[in-house]
Structures are given as structure tokens and as C-alpha cells.
C-alpha positions as CSV (number, residue, x, y, z in Angstrom):
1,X,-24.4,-4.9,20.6
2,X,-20.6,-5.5,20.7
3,X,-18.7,-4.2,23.5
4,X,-16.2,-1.4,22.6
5,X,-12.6,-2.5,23.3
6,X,-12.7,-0.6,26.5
7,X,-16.0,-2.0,27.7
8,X,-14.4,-6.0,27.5
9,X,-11.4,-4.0,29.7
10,X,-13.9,-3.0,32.2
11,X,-15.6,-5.7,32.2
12,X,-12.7,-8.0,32.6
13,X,-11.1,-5.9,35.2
14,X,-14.9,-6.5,37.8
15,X,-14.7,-10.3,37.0
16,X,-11.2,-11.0,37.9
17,X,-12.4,-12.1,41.7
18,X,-15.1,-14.4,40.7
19,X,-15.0,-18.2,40.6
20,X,-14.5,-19.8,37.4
21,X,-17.7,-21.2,35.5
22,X,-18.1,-24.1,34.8
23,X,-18.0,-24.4,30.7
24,X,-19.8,-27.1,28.9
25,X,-17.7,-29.5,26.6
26,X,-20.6,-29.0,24.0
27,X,-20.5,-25.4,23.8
28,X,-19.0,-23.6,21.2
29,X,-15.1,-22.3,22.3
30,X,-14.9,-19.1,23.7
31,X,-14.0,-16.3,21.0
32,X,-10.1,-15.3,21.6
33,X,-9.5,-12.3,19.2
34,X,-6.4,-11.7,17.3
35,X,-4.8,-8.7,14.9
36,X,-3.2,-9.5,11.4
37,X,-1.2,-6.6,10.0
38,X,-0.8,-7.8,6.5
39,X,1.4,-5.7,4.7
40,X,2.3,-5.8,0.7
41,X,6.1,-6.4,1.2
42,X,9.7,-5.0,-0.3
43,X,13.1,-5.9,-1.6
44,X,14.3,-3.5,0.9
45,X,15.1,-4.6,4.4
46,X,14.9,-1.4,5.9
47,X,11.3,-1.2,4.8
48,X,10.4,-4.2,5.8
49,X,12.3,-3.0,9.2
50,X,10.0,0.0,9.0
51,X,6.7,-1.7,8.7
52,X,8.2,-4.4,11.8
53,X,7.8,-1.2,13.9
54,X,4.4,-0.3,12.8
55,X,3.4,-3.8,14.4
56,X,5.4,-3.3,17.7
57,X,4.0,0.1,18.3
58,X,0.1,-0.6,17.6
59,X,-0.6,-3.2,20.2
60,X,-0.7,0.0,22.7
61,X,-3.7,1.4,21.4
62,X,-5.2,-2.2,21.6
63,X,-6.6,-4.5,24.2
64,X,-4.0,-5.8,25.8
65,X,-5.4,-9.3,25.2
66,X,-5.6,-9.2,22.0
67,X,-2.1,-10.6,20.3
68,X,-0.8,-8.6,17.5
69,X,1.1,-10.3,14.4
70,X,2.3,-9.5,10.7
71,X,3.1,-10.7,7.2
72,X,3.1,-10.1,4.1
73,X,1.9,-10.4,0.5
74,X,5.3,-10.8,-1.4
75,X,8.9,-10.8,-1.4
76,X,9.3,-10.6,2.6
77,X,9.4,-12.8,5.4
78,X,7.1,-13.8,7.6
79,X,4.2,-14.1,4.8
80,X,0.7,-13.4,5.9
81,X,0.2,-17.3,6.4
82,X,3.2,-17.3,8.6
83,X,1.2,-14.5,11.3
84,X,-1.8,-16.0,10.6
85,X,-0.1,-19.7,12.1
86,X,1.6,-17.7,15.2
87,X,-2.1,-16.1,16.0
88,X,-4.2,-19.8,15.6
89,X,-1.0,-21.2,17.5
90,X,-1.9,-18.5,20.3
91,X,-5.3,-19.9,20.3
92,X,-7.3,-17.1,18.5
93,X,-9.9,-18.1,17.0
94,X,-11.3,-14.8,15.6
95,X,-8.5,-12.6,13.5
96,X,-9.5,-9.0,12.5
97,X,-7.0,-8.5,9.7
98,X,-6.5,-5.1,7.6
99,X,-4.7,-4.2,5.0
100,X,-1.4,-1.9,5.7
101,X,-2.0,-0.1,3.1
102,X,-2.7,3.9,2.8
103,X,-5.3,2.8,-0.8
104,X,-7.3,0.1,-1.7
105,X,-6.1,-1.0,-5.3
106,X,-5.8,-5.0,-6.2
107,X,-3.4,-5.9,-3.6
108,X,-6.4,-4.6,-0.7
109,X,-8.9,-5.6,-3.3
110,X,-8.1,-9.2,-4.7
111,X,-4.9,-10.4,-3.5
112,X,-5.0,-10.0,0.4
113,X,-8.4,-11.2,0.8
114,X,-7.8,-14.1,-1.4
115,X,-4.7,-15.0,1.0
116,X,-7.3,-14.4,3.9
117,X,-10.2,-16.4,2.5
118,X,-8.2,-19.8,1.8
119,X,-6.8,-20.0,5.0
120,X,-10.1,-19.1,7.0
121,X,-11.5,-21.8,4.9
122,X,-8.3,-24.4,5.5
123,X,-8.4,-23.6,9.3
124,X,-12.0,-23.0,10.4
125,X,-11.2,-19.8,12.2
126,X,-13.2,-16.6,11.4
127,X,-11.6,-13.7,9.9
128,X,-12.7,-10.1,9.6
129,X,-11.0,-8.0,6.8
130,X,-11.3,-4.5,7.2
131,X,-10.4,-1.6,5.2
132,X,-7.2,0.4,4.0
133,X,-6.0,3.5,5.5
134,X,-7.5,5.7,3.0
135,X,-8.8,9.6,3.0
136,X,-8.7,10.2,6.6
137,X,-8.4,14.0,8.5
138,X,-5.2,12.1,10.5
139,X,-3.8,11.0,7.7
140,X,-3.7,14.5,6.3
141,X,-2.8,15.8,9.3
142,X,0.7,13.2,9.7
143,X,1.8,14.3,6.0
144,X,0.9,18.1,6.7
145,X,3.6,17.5,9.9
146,X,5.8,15.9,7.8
147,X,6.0,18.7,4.4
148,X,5.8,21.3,7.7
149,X,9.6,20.0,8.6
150,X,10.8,19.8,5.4
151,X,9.6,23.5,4.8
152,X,11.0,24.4,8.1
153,X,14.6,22.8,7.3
154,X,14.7,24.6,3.8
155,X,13.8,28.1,5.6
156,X,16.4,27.7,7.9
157,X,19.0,26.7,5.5
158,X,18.2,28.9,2.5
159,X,16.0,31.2,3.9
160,X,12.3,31.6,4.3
161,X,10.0,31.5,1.2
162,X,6.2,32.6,1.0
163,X,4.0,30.0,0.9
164,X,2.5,31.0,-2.2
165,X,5.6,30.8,-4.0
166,X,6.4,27.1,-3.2
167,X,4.6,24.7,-5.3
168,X,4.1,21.1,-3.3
169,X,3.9,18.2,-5.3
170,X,2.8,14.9,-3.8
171,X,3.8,11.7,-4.9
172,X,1.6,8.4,-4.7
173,X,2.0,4.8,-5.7
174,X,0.5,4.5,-8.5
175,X,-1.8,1.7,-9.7
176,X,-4.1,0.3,-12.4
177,X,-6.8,1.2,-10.4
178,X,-8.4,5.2,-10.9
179,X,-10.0,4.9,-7.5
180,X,-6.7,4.3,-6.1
181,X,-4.9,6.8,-7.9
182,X,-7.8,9.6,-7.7
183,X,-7.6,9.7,-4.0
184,X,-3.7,10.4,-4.3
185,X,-5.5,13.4,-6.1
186,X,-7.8,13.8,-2.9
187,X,-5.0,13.9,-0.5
188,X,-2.9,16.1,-2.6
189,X,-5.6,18.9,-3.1
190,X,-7.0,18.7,0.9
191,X,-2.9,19.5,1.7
192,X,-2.6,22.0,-0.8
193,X,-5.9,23.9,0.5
194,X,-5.4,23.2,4.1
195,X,-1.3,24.4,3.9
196,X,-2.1,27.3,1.3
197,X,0.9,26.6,-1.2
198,X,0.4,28.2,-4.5
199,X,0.1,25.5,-6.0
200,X,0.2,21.6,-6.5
201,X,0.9,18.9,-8.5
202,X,0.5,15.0,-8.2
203,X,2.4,12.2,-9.7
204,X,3.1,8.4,-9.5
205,X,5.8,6.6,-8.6
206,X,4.7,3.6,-11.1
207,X,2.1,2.0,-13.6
208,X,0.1,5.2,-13.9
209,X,0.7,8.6,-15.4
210,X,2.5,11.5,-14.9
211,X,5.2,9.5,-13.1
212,X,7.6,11.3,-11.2
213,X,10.0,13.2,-13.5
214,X,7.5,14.2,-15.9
215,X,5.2,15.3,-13.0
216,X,8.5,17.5,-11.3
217,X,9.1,18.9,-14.8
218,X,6.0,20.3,-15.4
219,X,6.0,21.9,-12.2
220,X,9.5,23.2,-12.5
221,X,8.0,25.4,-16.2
222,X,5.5,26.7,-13.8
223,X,8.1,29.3,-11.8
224,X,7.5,28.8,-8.3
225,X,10.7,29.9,-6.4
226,X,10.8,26.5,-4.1
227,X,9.3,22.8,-4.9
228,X,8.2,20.3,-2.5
229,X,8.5,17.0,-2.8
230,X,5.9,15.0,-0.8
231,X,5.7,11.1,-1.0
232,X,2.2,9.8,0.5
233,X,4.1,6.3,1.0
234,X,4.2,4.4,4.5
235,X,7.9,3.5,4.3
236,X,11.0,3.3,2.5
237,X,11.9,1.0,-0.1
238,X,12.7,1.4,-4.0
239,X,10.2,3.7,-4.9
240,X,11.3,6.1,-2.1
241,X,15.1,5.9,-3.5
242,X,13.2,6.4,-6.9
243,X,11.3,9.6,-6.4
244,X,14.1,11.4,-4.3
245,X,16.8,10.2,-7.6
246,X,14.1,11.8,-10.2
247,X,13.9,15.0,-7.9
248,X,17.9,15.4,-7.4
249,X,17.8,15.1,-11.6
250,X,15.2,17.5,-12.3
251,X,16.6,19.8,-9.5
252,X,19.9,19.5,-11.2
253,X,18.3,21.2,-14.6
254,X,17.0,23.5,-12.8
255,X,19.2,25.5,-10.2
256,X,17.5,28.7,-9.9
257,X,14.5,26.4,-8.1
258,X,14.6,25.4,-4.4
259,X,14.0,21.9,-4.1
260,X,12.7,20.6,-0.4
261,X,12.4,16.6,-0.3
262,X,9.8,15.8,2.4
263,X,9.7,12.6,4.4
264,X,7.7,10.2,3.8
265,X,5.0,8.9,6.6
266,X,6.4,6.3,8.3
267,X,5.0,6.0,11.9
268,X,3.9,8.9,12.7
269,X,1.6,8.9,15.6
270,X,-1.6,9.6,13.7
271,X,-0.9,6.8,11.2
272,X,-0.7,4.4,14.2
273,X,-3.7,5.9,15.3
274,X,-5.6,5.4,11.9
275,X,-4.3,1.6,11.9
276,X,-5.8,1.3,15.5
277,X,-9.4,2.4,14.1
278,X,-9.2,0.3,11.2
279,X,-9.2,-2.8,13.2
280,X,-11.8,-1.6,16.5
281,X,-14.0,-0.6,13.8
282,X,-14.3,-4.4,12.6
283,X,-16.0,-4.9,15.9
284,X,-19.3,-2.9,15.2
285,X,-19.5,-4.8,11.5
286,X,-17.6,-5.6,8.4
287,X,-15.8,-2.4,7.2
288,X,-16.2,-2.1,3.7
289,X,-14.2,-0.8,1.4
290,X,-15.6,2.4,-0.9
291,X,-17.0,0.1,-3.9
292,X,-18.9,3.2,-5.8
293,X,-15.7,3.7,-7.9
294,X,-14.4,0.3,-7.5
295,X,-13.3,-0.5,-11.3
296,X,-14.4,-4.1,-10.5
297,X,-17.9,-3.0,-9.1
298,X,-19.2,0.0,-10.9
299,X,-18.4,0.9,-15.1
300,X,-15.1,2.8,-14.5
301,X,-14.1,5.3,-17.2
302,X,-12.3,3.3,-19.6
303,X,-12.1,0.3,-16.8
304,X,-15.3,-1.5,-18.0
305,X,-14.0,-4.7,-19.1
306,X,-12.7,-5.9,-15.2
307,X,-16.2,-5.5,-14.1
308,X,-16.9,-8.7,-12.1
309,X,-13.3,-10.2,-12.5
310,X,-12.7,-13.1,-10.3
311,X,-11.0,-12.3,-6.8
312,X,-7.9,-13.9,-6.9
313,X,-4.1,-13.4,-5.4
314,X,-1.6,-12.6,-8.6
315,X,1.3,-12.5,-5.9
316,X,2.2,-16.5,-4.8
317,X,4.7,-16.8,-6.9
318,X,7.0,-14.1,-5.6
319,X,6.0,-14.7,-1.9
320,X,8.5,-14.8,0.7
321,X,11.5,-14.3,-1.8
322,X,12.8,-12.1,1.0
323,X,14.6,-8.7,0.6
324,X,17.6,-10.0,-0.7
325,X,16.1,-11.4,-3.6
326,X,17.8,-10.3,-7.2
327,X,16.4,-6.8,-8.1
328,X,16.7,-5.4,-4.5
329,X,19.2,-2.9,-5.3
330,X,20.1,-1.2,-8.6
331,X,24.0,-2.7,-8.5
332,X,22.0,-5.6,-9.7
333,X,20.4,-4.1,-12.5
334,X,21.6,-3.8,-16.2
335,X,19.0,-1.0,-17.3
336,X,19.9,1.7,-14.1
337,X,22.7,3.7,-12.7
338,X,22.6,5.1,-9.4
339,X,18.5,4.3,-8.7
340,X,15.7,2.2,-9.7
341,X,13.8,4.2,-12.7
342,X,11.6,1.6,-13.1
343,X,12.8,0.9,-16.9
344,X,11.9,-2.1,-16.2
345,X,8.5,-1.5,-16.2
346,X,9.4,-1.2,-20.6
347,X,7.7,-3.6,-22.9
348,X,9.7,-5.4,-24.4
349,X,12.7,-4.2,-22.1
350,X,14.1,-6.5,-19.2
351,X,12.2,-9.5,-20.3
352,X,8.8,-7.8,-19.5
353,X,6.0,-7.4,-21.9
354,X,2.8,-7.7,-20.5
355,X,1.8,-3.6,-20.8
356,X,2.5,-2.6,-16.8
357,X,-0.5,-3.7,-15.6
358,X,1.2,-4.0,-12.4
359,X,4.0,-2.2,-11.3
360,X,6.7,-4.0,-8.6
361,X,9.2,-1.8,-9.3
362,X,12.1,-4.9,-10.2
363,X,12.7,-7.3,-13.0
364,X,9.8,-9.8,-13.7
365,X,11.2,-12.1,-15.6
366,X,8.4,-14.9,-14.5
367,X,8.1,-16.5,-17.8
368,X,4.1,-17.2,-17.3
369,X,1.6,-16.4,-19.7
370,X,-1.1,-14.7,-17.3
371,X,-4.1,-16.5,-18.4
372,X,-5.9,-17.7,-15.7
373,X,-7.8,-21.3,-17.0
374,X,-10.7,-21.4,-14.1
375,X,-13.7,-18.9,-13.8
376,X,-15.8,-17.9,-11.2
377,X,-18.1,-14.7,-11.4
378,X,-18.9,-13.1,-8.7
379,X,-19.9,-9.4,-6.9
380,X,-16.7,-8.6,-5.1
381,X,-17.8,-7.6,-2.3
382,X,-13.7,-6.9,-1.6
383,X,-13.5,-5.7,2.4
384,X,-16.6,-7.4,3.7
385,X,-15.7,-11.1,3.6
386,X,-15.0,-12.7,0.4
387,X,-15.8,-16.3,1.5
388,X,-14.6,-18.2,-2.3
389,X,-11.7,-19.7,-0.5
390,X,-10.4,-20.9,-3.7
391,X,-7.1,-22.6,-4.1
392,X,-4.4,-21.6,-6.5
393,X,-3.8,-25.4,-8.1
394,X,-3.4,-23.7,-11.9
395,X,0.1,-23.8,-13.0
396,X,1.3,-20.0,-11.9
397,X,-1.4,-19.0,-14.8
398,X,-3.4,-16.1,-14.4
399,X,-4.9,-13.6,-16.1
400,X,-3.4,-9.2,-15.5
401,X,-6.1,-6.8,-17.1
402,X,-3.4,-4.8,-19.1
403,X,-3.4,-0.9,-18.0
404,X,-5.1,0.9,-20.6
405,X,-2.7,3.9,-21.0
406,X,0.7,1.9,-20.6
407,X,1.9,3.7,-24.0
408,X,1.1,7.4,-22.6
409,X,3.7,9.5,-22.9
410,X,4.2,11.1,-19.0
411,X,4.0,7.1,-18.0
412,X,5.9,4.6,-17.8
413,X,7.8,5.4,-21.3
414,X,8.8,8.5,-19.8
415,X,11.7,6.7,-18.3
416,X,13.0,5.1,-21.5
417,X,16.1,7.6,-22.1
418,X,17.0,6.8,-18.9
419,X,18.1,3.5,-19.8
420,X,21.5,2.7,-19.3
421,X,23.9,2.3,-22.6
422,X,24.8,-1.8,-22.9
423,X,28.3,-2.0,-21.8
């Protein structure tokens, strides 16, 4: 049985006054743990700033033995390989790495894991992947505390308003994946039951549908005296500047409606606190993932055609840009005014045309086809060790299952008369 965290503590502390044993050359090295924080990544600095904290402020719920580093996925520096080198350089052996992530869509699925895999395999260290944030009571608890304030601040600057005349709508990411996306929906309705607003509505910040305006329209035809806005994000970046531009335009049209723009999550105690479970838990066993509505796993709704699709990272080819890559702010931009609206997202618009299978929020004007020439079926067992370790020798081409409903009106064609007239 493994030791709880506080158990090796203990156990460390009674053994400080005994004589060194003596170790056998032959024997295997002793196991020296270390944390991987591997986050997705932004064109902002401020979020990448943001998620810096996240790793400063979780070694203090950890052992203090165990050395804590970062990376991530795409755009920002350090990539994941960059922490993974500074923990093997520290002479850990044994990396628990999660996801910093609130959902577990491909990036937590496919992309992180594949990043994980081929360097295990490169280095011969072990690593443990756990599992994202997801539906958990602190979780709900950290966004309750943060709509609480921005009710609060609205009260005391326009007055008080029942509870069951504000509607709250929460905001997710957005993916190609309905597990994903459906436990935005989970989140949304335990805050809406738990904080008793009269009602609530959820929409996407990308990919998926509603998106944001269409999702703050509909709730503004529904005549609730205030509106929340709520986005269940981690930390600031494009899409934050996106859903608090949609609300100030929808608020606009609509001035006999109170609108409240909540905070996003950030780190808040309880999140660091979630983040801290997510990798102790990876001591009792791997921490799977939930794979009964994984599209890749089970015959998803209208998703039945990714069943068994290889593991594989789609995100190399962007990694380490850094923040100040072209398409981190919208002065850059030929289709946008004042914020990101994700035009171009448009097929056919911005040099993009493969159907928004996946959404980074910034022009993706790659110029590769997407068809990945090498095939390897498997179960995708995604957050209990993927072990294909397979390299990425293939030309940039790879295969994105194109989002079924990219044409759907409340998606991302909602945003086309936003684009901004040709000069």
C-alpha cells in the first residue's frame, strides 16, 4: 500500500538520526518524485503570468520534497519538454504529471499524453498522468465565491436585485468534444440550483454552439432584470477579452438590463486545492479520466466516426511560439475591432478552412493538409498511461475530425457580421 504524502513526511522526519545504509550498486535507484503542471498555453502573457502562479502557490500543499515544474502545450514558453528536463535534471525519476485543465477534451485526451508518452519513452523515467480538474464540489464552490462578488459589487452600485430576477449565464471553452462541453452544462446547472437564480443559461466561448453573443441574446429576450456573466475559465487570455467584448455589445442593445461580469477562476484557494488532489491521488493508482462518454471510447451522439482514433499531439507545430506570436492581440488582426470575435474561426475566412474542428482562438494560417499518413488503433485508455510513445516524423500532416455542426447557426457563424469592412 503506498504511503500517503504525510505518512513519507512522518516517516522521513523519525529516520533523520539514523546511519546511512549502505545501497547496492545493483539495486534499482531510489524513486525521487516529481510534479509536471502541464498547461495548454496562450498568446497572452498575462495568462501565461497567471498560470506561473498556479505553479508557485501549489508546492505548499505538497511534500516538500517533491520539486514542482511547468510547461506547456503551445504557443508559451517553457514547453512541457522544457519542465519535464528541469525535473529529470533534479534527479526525479518518477513525474506525476496532470493536466491544468478544468475538462478533459483532446488537449487532456490526445495531445498532453502524447507529449508525456514520447518523452517517458526517450528518457526511461516513469510518468503518471492524472486527470483534469473536472466536476468537483470545490470547484463549484470557487466559481459560486466568484459570481457571489460580482453580485455583491452590482448591489452595491445599482442596488440590490432578487435572486430570482437575475438570470446567470456561464460561459465555457468550448470544444469538439460533448463530454467536454456537457459538463460546462453540469457546472452551470449545480450553480444555478445551489445559488437559486431564476434562471440560467450556458454558452461557449469557441468551436461549439451557442457561442457567446447568441447565448447572451437569448437570455436578454427572456426579461430578467440583471444578467450574469460567469466564465468557468482558469485565467485570462483572448477568450476572456472575448466574452466580456460580446457582453459590453449585447448589454449595449439592451439598457434596461443590468449586466454583472463575473471573474473568472484564477487561483482561488479551492482550485489550488483541487490541483493538489489531482496529483496525491496518482499515488493510490492511475487516475482515469471519465471514458463512459468519451467520444473516442463509447458511440457518442453523432461522434461515432472518432471511435478508436489514434492518440496523437495535433499541437507541435505551434509549440513554444511564445505570447508575442502574430495573432496575440486584435491590433494585429484584419477581421476585428476592439476584441478577438473569433471570425477567424470562418471557413473560408482568414485563410482557415478546415470546419473548426478546433478552436485557438487566432489566425491558422498553417498551410497543412491534416491527413495524418501512419495508423495505429488502439483503446485510448487517455489518463491511465498511454504507453505508444510514438514519434511525430510525418511532415506536420495529420488528420482534425471536423466538428459536425460547424455550419449551425448560434456557432461559430454567429460571429460573421462582426467582421470588419476591408479598409
Amino acid at each position: 500500500m503506498t504511503n500517503t504524502p504525510q505518512q513519507s513526511r512522518r516517516e522521513g522526519a523519525a529516520g533523520a538520526d539514523a546511519a546511512p545504509a549502505l545501497r547496492d550498486p545493483a539495486a534499482p535507484a531510489a524513486e525521487k518524485i516529481g510534479v509536471m503542471i502541464c498547461g495548454h498555453g496562450s498568446r497572452s502573457q498575462a495568462a501565461v503570468d497567471q498560470f506561473a502562479v498556479l505553479a508557485r502557490k501549489l508546492p505548499a500543499l505538497l511534500p516538500p520534497e517533491w520539486p514542482v515544474d511547468y510547461g506547456y502545450l503551445e504557443f508559451a514558453n517553457p514547453v512541457i519538454r522544457d519542465g519535464l528536463d528541469r525535473l529529470r535534471e533534479a534527479g526525479c525519476n518518477r513525474i506525476l504529471a496532470v493536466p491544468g485543465m478544468l475538462f478533459a477534451a483532446m488537449h487532456a485526451k490526445n495531445d498532453i499524453p502524447t507529449v508525456l508518452n514520447t518523452y517517458a519513452a526517450r528518457h526511461g523515467i516513469r510518468v503518471d498522468y492524472g486527470r483534469e480538474l473536472g466536476v468537483d464540489p470545490r470547484m463549484v464552490r470557487a466559481a459560486a465565491s466568484r459570481i457571489e462578488t460580482a453580485v455583491a459589487e452590482a448591489d452595491a452600485a445599482h442596488g440590490p436585485v432578487a435572486r430570482h430576477d437575475t438570470c446567470l449565464v456561464v460561459i465555457g471553452r468550448g470544444a469538439s468534444d460533448p463530454d467536454a462541453n456537457g459538463n460546462v452544462s453540469k457546472i452551470a446547472r449545480l450553480l444555478w440550483e445551489g445559488m437559486g437564480f431564476g434562471w440560467c443559461e450556458v454558452g461557449y466561448s469557441g468551436v461549439t454552439f451557442p457561442l457567446v453573443e447568441p447565448a447572451l441574446e437569448h437570455a436578454a429576450r427572456l426579461g430578467y432584470k440583471r444578467i450574469v456573466v460567469f466564465p468557468y475559465f482558469l485565467f485570462t487570455g483572448i477568450l476572456i477579452d472575448r466574452i466580456y467584448g460580446f457582453a459590453d455589445l449585447v448589454a449595449a442593445a439592451h439598457p434596461d438590463i443590468q449586466f454583472a461580469k463575473a471573474g473568472y477562476l484564477n487561483d482561488h484557494d479551492l482550485v489550488i486545492e483541487t490541483f493538489a488532489e489531482r496529483v496525491t491521488e496518482l499515488l493510490d493508482g492511475p487516475a482515469a479520466m471519465n471514458c463512459g462518454m468519451c467520444k473516442y471510447r463509447a458511440q457518442v451522439l453523432g461522434f461515432e466516426a472518432e471511435i478508436g482514433a489514434p492518440q496523437e499531439s495535433h499541437h507541435h507545430h505551434v509549440e513554444g511560439q511564445g505570447a508575442s506570436a502574430p495573432g496575440s492581440n486584435v491590433e494585429d488582426c484584419g477581421l476585428c475591432d476592439t476584441f478577438c470575435t473569433g471570425a477567424c474561426r470562418l471557413e473560408g475566412v482568414g485563410g482557415h478552412s478546415h470546419g473548426g474542428a478546433h478552436d485557438h482562438a487566432h489566425p491558422h494560417d498553417h498551410g497543412h493538409s491534416h491527413d495524418h499518413p501512419h495508423d495505429h488503433a488502439h483503446g485510448h485508455g487517455h489518463g491511465h498511461g498511454h504507453g505508444h510513445g510514438h514519434g511525430h516524423g510525418h511532415g506536420d500532416d495529420h488528420h482534425h475530425a471536423p466538428y459536425p455542426h460547424a455550419d449551425h447557426p448560434l456557432g461559430p457563424e454567429s460571429v460573421r457580421k462582426h467582421l470588419k469592412a476591408p479598409e
